[in-house]
N, C-alpha and C positions, 0 to 999 in steps of 0.2 A: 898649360897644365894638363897632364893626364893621370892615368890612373890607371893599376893593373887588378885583374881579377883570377883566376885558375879556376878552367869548366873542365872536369873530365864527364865524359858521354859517349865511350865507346870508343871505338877504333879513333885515332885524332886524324885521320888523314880527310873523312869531311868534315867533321867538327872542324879542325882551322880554316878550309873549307870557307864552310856555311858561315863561322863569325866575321873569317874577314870581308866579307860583302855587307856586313849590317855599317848603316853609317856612323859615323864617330871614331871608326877605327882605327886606330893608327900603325898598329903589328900587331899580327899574332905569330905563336911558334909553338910547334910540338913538343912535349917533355915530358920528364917521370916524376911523378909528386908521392908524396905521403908514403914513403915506406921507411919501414926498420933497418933496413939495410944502409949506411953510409955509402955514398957516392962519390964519385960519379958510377952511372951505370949504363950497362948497354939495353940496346932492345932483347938480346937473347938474355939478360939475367933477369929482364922483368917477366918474358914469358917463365923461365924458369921457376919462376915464385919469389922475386926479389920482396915484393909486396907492394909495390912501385903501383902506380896507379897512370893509363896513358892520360895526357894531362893537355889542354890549349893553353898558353900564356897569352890573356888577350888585355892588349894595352888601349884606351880610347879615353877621348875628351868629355871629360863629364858633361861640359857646358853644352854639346851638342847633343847629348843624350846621356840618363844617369842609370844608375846600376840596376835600379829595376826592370829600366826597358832591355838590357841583353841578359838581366834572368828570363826574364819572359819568350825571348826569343830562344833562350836555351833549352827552356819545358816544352818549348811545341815541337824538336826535334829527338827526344830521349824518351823511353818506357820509364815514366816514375816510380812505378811498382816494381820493375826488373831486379832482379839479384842478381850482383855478378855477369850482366848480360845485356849488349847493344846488338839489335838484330842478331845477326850469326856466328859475333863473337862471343866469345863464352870464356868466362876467369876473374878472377881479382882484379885483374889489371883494366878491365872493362866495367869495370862498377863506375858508377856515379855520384860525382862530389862536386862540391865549390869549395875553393878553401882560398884564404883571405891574408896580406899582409896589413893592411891597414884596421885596426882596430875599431873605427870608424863604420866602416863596414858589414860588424858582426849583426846591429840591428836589421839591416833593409834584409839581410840574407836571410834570418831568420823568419822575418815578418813575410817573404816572399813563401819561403816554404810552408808556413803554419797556412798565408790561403790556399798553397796549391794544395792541402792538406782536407782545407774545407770544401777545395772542391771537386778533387777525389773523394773525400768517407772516409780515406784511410790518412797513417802518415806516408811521408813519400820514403822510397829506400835511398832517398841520397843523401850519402854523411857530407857534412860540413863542419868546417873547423879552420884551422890558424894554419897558414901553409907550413907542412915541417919538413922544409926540402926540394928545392926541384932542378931537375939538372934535361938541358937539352937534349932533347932526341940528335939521333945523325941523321950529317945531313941529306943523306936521301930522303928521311923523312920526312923533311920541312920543307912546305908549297908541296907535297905529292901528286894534289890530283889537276894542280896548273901542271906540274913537268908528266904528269900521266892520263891525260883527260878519259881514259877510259877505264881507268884504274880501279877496285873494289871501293866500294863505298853503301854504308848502311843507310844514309841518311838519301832520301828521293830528291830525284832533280827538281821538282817543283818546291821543295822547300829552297832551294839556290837561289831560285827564282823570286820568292817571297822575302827572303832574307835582302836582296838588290834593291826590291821597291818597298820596303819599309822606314816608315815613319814615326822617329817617336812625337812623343805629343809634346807639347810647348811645354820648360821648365817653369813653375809656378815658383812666382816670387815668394823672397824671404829666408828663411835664416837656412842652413843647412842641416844635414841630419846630426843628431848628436852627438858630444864626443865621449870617451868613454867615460870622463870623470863623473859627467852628469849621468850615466847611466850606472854607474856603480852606488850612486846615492838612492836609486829607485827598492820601493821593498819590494816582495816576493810577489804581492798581489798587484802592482805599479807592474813589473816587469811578466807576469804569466797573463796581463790583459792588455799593454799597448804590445808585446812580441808575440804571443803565442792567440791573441783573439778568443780570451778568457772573456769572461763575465761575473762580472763581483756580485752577490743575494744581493735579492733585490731590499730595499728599506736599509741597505747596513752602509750603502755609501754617504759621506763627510757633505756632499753638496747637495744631496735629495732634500731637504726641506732650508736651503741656504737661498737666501736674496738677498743679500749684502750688497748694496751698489759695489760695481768692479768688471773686472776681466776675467776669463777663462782661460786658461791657456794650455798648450802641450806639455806636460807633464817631463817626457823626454826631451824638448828640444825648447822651450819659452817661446814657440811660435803660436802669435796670438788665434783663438778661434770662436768663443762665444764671450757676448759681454751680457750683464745681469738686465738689461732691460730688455730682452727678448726671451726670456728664463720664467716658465711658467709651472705651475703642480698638478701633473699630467695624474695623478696617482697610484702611476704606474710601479714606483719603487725604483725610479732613478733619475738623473738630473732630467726637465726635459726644456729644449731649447724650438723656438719658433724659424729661428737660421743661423748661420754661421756668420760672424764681420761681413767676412765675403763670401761669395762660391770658390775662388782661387785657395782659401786657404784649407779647404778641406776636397778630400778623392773620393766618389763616390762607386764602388763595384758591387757585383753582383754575386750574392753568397746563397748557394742550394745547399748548404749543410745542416743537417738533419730534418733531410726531408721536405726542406720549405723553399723557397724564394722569396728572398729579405733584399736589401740596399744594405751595404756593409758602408760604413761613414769613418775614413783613418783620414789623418793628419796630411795635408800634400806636403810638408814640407819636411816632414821626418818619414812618413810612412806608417808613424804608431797608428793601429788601432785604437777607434775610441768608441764605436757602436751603431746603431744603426738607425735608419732614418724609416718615418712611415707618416702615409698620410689621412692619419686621422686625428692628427694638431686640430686648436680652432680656427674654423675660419675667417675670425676677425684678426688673426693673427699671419692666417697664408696659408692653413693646412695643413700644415708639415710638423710634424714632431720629430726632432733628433733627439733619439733615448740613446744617452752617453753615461759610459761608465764614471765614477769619479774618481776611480783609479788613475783613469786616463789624464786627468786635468789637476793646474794647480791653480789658485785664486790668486788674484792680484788687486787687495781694494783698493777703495778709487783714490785715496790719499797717496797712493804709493804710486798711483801708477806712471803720472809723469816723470818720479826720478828711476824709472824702473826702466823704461823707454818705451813707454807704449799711451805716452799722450795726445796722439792723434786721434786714437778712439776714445776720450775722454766725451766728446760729443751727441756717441750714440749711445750713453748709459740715459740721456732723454727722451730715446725717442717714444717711450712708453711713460705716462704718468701712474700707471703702479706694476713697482718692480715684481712684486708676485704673480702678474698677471692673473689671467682668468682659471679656475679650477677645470680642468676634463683630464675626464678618466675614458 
């Protein structure tokens, strides 16, 4: 199985470059994406103002690595503030985008940008959207800097280098990110706090004073993540939990927006956002308080939860003899 994504990042001749060394790979190829203009086009009508954008089509194995790990490798090679401009190229056609045929897709891309968002201060200038169009570069374009090893290129040799010995990290079991039916049924506050790393008032979310024996789960995707016996009333004004099921089924990064450094706590398995973690939980409990939005999670009580498919964790709604746990503020 693979899977295809479109990075434009400036000139394509090291951008195809730079992706085709990250592992997973399986081709990439130069082309012109997102413009007004019907196609096909050449390289002179996009310099011209086709509105074409230079474009990588990069195709790789999810199962070896998933779309996060080559966003990630794409922001540490491109100015995310930039307009119009990779290094010394300068125009439209050097702007910065991802754009997507799979629907499936639209969440991790967005959720990628809202953190590179938080940890810039700003938003980033790279538009993203639904690819509308793309047509192969010529081919002297395509492999240029293998057929020209000394050939202009924005991007530093030592990211070549970094992009060859990269790893991504182990795919964390369980279900995949969601598809879009299920995110179409998300409301506006569901969707601007697992996509965008929103925060719902505190006291106004559905699970802040709920201890229902049951399940937690991802919102976006029904991948399981907090169950009610580790669910305690932190008095913070929002859910707070002692741990996750597991550590696999939650990703824990590091967020300096606005000013602070937090643990940002999202879904490993969708990527949604669900809030952050801090250690001033009780310590008859472990420490740890995850204050999660309830945006982020749907309930699944405990009657339901074997025909629902999550009766393996029926066991650990025990492990605490009162589900409210202990009060700290």
């Amino acid at each position: 199985m693979t899977k295809d994504i479109y990075l434009a990042g400036g000139c394509f001749w090291g951008l195809q470059k730079y992706l085709s060394l990250l592992p997973g790979v399986v081709a990439t190829e130069s082309g012109y994406a997102n413009g007004p203009a019907p196609g096909p086009v050449s390289y002179q009508q996009v310099c011209e103002g086709s509105g074409h954008v230079e474009t990588v089509k990069l195709t790789y194995r999810p199962q070896v690595a998933p779309l996060r790990f080559y966003l990630e490798r794409f922001f540490e090679v491109i100015d995310p503030l930039s307009v119009n401009r990779q290094g010394g190229d300068v125009g439209p056609q050097y702007r910065t985008g991802i754009y997507w045929t799979d629907p499936a897709d639209q969440l991790e891309v967005e959720l990628e940008l809202a953190a590179l968002g938080r940890r810039l201060g700003r938003t980033p200038a790279v538009e993203s959207g639904l690819l509308e169009g793309y047509f192969p570069a010529e081919e002297y374009h395509q492999d240029y800097l293998d057929k020209n090893p000394g050939g202009y290129c924005h991007i530093p040799q030592v990211a070549f280098a970094r992009a060859a010995a990269a790893q991504p990290a182990p795919a964390a079991p369980g279900p995949q990110p969601p598809d879009p039916q299920r995110l179409a049924g998300l409301s506006e506050l569901q969707r601007a706090v697992t996509r965008d790393g929103a925060t719902e008032a505190p006291f106004t979310g559905e699970y802040d004073q709920h201890f229902e024996p049951g399940i937690y789960v991802d919102v976006t995707s029904g991948d399981p993540l907090f169950v009610s016996a580790q669910k305690f009333d932190s008095g913070c004004g929002w859910p707070a939990f002692a741990k996750p099921v597991s550590q696999a089924a939650i990703t824990e990064l590091e967020d300096t927006s606005f000013g602070r450094v937090r643990t940002e706590v999202r879904s490993a398995g969708s990527g949604a956002h669900l809030g952050h973690v801090f250690d001033d939980g009780p310590a008859e409990l472990g420490g740890l308080r995850y204050c999660i939005n309830s945006a982020a999670l749907e309930f699944v009580p405990k009657a339901e939860m074997a025909s629902r498919g999550y009766g393996q964790y029926l066991p650990m709604l025990d492990q605490l003899t009162d589900p409210n746990g202990p009060s700290h503020s």
